[in-house]
DOTIRO-95797 format. One record per residue (C-alpha): residue in three letters; x, y, z. Coordinates in steps of 0.5 Angstrom, whole numbers, padded with zeros to 4 digits, always signed. Example, Ala and Ser with C-alpha at 12.3 -4.5 7.8 and 13.67 -1.06 7.14 Angstrom:
% residues 2
ALA+0025-0009+0016SER+0027-0002+0014
***
This chain:
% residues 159
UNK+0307+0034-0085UNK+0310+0031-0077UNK+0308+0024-0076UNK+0309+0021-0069UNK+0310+0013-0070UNK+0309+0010-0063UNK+0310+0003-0061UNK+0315+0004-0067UNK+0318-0003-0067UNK+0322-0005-0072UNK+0320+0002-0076UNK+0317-0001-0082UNK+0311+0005-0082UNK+0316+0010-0079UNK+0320+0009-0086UNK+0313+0009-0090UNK+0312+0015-0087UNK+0319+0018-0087UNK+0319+0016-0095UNK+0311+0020-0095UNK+0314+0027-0092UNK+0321+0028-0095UNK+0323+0033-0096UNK+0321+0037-0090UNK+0317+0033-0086UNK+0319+0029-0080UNK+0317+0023-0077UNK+0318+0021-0069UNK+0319+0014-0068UNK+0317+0012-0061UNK+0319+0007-0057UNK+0322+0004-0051UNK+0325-0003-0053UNK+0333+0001-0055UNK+0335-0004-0058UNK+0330-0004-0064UNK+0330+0003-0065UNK+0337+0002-0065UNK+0334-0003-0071UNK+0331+0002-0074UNK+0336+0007-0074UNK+0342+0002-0079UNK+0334+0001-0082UNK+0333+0008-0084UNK+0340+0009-0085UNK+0341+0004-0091UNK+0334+0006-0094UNK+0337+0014-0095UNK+0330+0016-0090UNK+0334+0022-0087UNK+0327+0025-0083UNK+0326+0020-0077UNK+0328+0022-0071UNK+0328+0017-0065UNK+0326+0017-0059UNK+0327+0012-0053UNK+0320+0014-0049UNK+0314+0011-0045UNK+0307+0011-0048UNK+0304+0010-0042UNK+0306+0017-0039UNK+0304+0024-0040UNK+0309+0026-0043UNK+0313+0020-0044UNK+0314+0020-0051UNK+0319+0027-0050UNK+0314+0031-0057UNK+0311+0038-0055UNK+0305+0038-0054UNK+0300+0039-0061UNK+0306+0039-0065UNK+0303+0033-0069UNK+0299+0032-0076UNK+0298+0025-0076UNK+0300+0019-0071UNK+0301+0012-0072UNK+0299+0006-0068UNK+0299+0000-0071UNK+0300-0007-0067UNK+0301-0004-0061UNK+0294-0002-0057UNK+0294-0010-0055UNK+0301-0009-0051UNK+0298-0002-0048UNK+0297-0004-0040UNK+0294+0004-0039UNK+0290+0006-0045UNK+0287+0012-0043UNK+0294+0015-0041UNK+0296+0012-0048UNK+0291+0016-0051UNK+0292+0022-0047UNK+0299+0022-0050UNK+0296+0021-0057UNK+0292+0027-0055UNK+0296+0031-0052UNK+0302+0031-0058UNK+0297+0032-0064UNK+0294+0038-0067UNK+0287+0040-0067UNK+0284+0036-0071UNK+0291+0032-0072UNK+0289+0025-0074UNK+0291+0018-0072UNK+0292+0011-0075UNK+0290+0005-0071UNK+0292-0002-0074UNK+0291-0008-0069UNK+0290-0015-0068UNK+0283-0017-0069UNK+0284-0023-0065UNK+0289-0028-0063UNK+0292-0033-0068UNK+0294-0039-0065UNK+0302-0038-0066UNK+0301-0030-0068UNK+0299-0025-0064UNK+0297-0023-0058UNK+0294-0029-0053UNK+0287-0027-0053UNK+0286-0024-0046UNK+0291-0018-0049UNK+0286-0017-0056UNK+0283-0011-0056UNK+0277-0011-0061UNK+0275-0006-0066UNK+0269-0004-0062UNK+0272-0003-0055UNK+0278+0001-0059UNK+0273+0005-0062UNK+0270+0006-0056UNK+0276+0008-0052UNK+0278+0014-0057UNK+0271+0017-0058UNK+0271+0017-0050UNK+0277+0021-0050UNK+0274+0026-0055UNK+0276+0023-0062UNK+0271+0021-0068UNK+0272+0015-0072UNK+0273+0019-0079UNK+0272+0012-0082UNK+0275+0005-0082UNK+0279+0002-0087UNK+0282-0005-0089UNK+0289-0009-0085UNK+0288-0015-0088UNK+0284-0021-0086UNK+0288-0022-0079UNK+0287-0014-0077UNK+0283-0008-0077UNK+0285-0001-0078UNK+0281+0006-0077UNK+0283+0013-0078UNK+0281+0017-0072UNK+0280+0025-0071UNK+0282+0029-0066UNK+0276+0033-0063UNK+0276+0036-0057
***
């Protein structure tokens, strides 16, 4: 299994998911702020999660993310869809590197919180989410639970 994490930040879900594969899996960690992949990598290191590979890319750009095309299983993108100025072009990408039929996990903010999350002109509601990606040819396989201040899904890759 290859995993993509994108907007990988301090990388808790990219070492889950290095845990999951290991032994002959990978996983990509994807980000453009260096000094939290830099985080990520002594984080990696000390938890003995040897499968990560980190990538300083730009999520808004075809091929910004430096992973070859439909190379993917599985993308992970959680909390940052609010920070994507260009949501198309961040699909497009997701698109591009997954297989066919390669799945993504999108965990976002359900609203703005006063002091935590996004200002609440950044949010991005479930609805428009959903919509977003089934218009870039995904499906919504189904939704699943992130708490009481997020929403999550697991969408597949169609066409």
């Amino acid at each position: 299994m290859i995993v993509a994490d994108l907007g990988t930040g301090s990388g808790f879900y990219a070492i889950e998911a290095g845990r999951a594969v290991a032994p002959t899996g990978k996983v990509y960690a994807v980000d453009v702020q260096k000094d939290l992949l830099l985080r990520l990598r002594n984080d990696a290191n000390r938890a003995h999660v040897r499968d990560i590979e980190i990538i300083s890319g730009d999520l808004e750009k075809i091929g910004g993310t430096k992973i070859k095309e439909a190379s993917i299983d599985r993308v992970i993108a959680a909390n940052v869809f609010f920070m994507i100025d260009d949501k198309k072009n961040f699909i497009s990408e997701i698109k591009r590197i997954l297989k066919p039929r390669g799945r993504v996990l999108l965990v976002d903010w359900s609203g703005s919180f006063s002091q935590m999350g996004p200002q609440g002109d950044r949010v991005v509601y479930k609805d428009k989410a959903m919509k977003f990606f089934t218009d870039a040819g995904f499906e919504v396989e189904k939704e699943i639970s992130a708490g009481s201040r997020h929403y999550g899904m697991i969408l597949r890759k169609v066409s």
